[in-house]
C-alpha positions as a Markdown table, in Angstrom:
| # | Residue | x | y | z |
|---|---|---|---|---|
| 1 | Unk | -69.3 | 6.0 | 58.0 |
| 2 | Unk | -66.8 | 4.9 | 55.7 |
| 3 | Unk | -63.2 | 6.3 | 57.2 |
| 4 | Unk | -61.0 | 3.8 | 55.0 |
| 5 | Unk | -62.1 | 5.5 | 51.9 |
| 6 | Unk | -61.0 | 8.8 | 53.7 |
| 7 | Unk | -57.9 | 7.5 | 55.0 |
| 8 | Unk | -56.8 | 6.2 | 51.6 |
| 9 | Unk | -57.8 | 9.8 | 50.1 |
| 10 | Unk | -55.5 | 11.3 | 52.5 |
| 11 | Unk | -52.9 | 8.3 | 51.6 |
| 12 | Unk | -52.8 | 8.8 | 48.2 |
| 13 | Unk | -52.4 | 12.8 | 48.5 |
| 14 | Unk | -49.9 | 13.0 | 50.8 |
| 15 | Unk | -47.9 | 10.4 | 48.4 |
| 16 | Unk | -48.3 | 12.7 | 46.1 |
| 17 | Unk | -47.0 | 16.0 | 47.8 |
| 18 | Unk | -43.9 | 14.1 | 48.6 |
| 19 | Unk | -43.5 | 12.4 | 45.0 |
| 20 | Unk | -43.9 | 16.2 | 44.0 |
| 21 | Unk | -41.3 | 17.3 | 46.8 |
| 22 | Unk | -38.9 | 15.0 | 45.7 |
| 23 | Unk | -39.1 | 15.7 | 41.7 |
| 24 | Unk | -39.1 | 19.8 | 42.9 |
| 25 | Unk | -35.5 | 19.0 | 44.8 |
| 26 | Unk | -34.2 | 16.8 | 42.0 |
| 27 | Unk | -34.8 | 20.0 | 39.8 |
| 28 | Unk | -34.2 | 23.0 | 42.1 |
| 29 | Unk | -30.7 | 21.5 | 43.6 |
| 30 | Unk | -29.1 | 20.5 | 40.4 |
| 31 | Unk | -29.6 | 24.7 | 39.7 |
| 32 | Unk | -29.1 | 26.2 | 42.4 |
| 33 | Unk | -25.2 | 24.5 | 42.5 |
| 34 | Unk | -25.1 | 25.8 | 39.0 |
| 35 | Unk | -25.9 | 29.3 | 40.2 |
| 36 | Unk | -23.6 | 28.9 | 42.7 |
| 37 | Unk | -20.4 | 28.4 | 40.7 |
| 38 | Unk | -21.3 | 31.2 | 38.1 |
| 39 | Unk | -21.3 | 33.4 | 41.3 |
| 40 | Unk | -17.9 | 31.9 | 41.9 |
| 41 | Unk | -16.6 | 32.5 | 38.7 |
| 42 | Unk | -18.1 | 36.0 | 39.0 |
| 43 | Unk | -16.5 | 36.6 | 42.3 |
| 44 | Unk | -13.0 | 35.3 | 40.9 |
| 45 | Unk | -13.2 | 37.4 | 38.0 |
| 46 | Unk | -14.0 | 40.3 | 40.1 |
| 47 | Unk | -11.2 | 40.0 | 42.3 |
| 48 | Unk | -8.4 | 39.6 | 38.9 |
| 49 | Unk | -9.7 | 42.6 | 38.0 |
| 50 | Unk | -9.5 | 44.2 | 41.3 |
| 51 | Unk | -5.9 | 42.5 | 41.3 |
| 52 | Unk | -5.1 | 43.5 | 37.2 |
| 53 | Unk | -5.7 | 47.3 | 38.6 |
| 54 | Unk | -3.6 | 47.2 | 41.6 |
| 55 | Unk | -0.6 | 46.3 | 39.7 |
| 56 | Unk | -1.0 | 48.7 | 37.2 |
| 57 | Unk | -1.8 | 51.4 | 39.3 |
| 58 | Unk | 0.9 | 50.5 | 42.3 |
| 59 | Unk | 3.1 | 47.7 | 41.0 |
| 60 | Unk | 3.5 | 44.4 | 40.7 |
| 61 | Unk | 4.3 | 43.8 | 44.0 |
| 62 | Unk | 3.2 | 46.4 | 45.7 |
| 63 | Unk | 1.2 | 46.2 | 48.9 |
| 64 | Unk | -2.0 | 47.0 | 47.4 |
| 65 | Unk | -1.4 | 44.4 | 45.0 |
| 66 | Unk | -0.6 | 41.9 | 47.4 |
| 67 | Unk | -3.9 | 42.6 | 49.2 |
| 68 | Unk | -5.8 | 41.7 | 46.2 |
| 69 | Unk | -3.3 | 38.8 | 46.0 |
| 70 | Unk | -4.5 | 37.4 | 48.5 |
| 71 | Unk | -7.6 | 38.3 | 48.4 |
| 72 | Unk | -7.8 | 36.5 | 44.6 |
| 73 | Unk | -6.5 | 33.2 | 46.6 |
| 74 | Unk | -9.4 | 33.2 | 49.5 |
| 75 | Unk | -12.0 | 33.6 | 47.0 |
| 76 | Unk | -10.6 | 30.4 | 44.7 |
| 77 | Unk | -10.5 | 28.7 | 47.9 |
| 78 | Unk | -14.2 | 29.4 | 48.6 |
| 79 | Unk | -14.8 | 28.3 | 45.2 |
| 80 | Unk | -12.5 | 25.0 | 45.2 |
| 81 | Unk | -14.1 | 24.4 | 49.4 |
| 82 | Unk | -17.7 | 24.5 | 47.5 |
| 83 | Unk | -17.3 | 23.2 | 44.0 |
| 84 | Unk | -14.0 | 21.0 | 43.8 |
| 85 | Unk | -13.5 | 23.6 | 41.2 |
| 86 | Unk | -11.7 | 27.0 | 40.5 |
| 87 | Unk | -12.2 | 29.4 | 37.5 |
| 88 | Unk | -9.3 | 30.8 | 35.9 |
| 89 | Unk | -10.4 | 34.2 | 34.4 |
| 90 | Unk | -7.4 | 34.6 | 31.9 |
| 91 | Unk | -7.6 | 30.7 | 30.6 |
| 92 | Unk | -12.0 | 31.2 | 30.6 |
| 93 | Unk | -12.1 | 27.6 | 31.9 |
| 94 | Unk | -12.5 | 26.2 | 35.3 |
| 95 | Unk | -9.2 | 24.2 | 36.9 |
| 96 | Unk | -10.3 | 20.7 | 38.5 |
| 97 | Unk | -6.8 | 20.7 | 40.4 |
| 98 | Unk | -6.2 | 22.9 | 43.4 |
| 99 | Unk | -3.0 | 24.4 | 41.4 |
| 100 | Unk | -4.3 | 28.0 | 41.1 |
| 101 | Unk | -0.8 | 28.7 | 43.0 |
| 102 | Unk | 1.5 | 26.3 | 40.6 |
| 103 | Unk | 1.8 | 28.5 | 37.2 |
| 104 | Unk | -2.3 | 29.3 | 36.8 |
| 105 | Unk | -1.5 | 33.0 | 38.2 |
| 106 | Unk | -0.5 | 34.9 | 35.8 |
| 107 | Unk | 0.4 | 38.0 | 37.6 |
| 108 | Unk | 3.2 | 38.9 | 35.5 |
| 109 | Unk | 0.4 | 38.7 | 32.7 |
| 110 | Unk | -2.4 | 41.4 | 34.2 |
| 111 | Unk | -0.4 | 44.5 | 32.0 |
């Protein structure tokens, strides 16, 4: 029986799964990040709003508003921790700088 004719079968197959594997990851990564930071800029734009509606409804510094305040920050800071990156919902562009607390916040701006 001829076993190095199998054993090169088997070789040249499992090459190939991982050659496979590897191109899969090389495709599947590069979208799943970009997936990820549209849910960021999702999840920022949600909490403007959430922030936009406080101060209309409460005041601009009300307590309610200063929940969502906050709130605003912690989700940038998820973003900027995962992405090196922030999106700035009133500017529609994403921030490279962790500034979001220098000028970016428009809160005076939600009216």
């Amino acid at each position: 029986m001829n076993t190095r004719g199998v054993f090169t079968g088997a070789g040249t197959a499992l090459a190939a799964a991982a050659t496979l594997t590897v191109l899969l990851l090389f495709v599947a990564v590069p979208r799943s990040r970009a997936e990820d930071r549209a849910q960021c800029q999702r999840n920022i734009e949600q909490a403007e709003a959430k922030l936009d509606q406080a101060i209309r409804k409460y005041g601009e510094y009300s307590k309610q508003a200063n929940n969502w305040r906050e709130n605003l920050n912690i989700v940038r800071e998820r973003c900027w921790n995962a992405h090196h990156a922030w999106w700035d919902g009133r500017e529609h562009q994403w921030h490279t700088e962790h500034d979001w607390d220098r000028g970016h916040d428009h809160d005076k701006d939600h009216h």
